[in-house]
C-alpha positions as CSV (number, residue, x, y, z in Angstrom):
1,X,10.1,-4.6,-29.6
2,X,7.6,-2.8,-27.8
3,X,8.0,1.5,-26.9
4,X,8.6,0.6,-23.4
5,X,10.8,-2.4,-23.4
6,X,13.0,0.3,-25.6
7,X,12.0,2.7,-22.9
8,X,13.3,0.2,-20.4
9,X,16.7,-0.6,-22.3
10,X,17.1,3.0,-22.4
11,X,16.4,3.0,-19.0
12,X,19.0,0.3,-17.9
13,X,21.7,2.4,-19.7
14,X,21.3,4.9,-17.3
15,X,19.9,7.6,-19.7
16,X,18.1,10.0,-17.7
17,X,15.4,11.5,-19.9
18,X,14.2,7.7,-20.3
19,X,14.2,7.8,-16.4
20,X,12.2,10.9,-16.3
21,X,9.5,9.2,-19.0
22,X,9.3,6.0,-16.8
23,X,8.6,8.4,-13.7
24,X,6.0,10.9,-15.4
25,X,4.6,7.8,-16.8
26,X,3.8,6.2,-13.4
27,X,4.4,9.0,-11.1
28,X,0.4,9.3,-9.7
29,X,0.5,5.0,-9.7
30,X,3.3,4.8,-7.6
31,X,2.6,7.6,-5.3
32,X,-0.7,6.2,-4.6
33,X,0.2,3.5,-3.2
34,X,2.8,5.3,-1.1
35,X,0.1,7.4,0.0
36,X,-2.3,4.5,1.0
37,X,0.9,2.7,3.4
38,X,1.7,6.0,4.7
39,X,-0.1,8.6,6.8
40,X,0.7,11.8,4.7
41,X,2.0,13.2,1.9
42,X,5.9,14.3,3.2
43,X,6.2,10.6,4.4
44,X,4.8,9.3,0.8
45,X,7.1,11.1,-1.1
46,X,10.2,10.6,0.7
47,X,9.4,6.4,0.5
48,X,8.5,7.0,-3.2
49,X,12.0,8.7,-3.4
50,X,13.6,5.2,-1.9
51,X,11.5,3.2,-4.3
52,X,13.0,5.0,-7.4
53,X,16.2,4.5,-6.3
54,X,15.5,0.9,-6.8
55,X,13.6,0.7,-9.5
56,X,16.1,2.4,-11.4
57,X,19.3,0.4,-9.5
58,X,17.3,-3.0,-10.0
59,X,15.9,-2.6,-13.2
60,X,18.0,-5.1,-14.5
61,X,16.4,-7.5,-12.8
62,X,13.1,-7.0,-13.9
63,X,12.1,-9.7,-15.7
64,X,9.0,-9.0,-18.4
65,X,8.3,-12.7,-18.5
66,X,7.2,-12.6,-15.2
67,X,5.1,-9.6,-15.5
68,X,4.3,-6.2,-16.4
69,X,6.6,-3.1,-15.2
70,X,4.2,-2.0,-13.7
71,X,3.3,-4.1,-11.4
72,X,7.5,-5.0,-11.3
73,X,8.0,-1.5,-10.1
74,X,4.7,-0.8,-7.7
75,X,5.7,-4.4,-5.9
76,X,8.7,-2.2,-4.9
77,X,6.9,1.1,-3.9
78,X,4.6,-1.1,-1.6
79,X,8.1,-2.9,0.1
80,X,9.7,0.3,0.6
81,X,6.9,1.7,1.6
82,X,6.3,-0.8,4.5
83,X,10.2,-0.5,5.2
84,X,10.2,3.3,5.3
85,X,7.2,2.7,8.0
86,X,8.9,-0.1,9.9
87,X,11.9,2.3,10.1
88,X,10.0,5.4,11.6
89,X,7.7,3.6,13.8
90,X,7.6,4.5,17.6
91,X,6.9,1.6,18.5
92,X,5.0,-2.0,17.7
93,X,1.1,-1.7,16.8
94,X,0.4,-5.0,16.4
95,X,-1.2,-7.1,18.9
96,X,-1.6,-10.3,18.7
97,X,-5.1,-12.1,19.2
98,X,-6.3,-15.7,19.0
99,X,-9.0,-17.1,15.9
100,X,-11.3,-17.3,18.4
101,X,-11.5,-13.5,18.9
102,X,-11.9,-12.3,15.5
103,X,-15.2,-10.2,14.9
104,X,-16.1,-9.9,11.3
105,X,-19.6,-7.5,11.9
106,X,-22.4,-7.4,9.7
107,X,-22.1,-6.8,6.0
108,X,-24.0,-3.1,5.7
109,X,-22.1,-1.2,3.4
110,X,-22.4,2.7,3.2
111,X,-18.9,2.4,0.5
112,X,-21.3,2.8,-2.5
113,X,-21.8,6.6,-1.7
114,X,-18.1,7.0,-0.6
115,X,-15.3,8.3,-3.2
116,X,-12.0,6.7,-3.6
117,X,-10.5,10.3,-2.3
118,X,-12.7,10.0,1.4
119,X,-12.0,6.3,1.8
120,X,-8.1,6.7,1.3
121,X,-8.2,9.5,3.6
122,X,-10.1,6.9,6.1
123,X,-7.5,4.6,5.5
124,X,-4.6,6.5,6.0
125,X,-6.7,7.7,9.8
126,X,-6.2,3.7,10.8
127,X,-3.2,2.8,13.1
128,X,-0.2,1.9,11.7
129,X,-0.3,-1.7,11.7
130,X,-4.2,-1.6,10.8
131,X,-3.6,0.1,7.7
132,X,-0.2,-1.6,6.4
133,X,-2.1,-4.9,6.8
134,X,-5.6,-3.8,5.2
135,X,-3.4,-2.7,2.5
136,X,-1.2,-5.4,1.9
137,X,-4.4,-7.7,2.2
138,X,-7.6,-5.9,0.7
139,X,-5.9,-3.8,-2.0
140,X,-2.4,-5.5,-2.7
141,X,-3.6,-9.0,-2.4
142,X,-1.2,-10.9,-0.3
143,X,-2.3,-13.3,1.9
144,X,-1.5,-13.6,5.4
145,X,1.0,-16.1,5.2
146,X,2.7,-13.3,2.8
147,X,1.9,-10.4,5.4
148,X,3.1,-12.4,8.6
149,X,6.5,-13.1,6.6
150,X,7.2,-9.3,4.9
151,X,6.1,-8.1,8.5
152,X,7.8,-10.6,10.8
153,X,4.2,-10.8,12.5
154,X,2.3,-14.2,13.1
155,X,-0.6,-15.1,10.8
156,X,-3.2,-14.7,13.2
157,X,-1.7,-11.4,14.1
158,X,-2.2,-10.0,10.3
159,X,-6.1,-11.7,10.8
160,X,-6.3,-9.8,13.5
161,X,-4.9,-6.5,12.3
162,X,-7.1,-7.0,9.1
163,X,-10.3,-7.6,10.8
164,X,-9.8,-4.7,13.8
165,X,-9.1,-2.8,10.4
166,X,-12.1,-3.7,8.7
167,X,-14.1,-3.3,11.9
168,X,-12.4,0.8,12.8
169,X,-13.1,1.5,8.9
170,X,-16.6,0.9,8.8
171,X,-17.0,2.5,11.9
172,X,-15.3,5.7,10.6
173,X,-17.2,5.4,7.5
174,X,-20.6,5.0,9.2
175,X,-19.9,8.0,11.6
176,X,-19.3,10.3,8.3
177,X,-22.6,9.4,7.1
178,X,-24.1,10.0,9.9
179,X,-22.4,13.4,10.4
180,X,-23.1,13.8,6.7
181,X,-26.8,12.9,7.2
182,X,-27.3,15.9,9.9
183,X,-25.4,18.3,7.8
């Protein structure tokens, strides 16, 4: 038996210093991704705050045949994540556009000067439905069947979302170097 399956068991019993382990142990992980769905840090923790409360209530049915922990638990950061979002938006973002109007741009890329720390704080500058869908797609890896289902959203919606994403993103990213180049 492996040191965190018995973290785990210990885990499902309800003991809490194992719960504390599991969280210091993936604490920067999960609020990551939190960080990356939401647009600041008060709105990352409190959906990082729901997503404990299932990982530890559903632990039971995480299954390690299936997977890692890991990615057991940060599948649920990323849902209630999105939920927490769904729940406090003002209204829809999403707008829905045909195939036909999708504009991929050229393929320059300015990301091999960029750090991790200026591109997630790009990210978290898109619109709401922008970002959930750029980060469900580009960095989570569902499709867009996957996306249009989790967000009740058509497929071509989520292409759309994801390209308009793609499309602000570069554009922000381009106007920093140029900014940066001037400096």
């Amino acid at each position: 038996m492996t040191e965190e399956t018995t973290l785990l068991n210990r885990c499902r019993k309800g003991n809490l210093s194992a719960q504390r382990e599991v969280y210091d142990k993936y604490k920067s992980i999960w609020f990551t991704i939190a960080l990356r769905y939401l647009r600041n840090r008060e709105d990352a923790a409190d959906a990082l705050q729901n997503a404990l409360v299932n990982i530890y209530t559903k632990i039971d049915t995480f299954k390690p045949e299936y997977g890692s922990f890991k990615s057991w638990s940060c599948r649920i950061v990323v849902n209630d994540s999105i939920m927490y979002q769904r729940k406090y938006w003002k209204h829809n973002t999403f707008q829905e556009i045909g195939d036909d109007m999708i504009w991929l741009g050229d393929t320059n890329n300015p990301l091999s000067n960029l750090s991790a720390e200026e591109l997630l704080k790009q990210i978290q500058k898109l619109p709401d439905g922008y970002r959930i869908v750029f980060n469900m797609y580009a960095i989570e890896g569902y499709s867009h069947k996957e996306i249009a289902e989790h967000l009740e959203i058509s497929v071509g919606t989520s292409k759309s979302q994801l390209s308009k994403a793609k499309k602000m993103l570069r554009s922000k990213i381009e106007d920093m170097f140029k900014i940066e180049n001037y400096a």
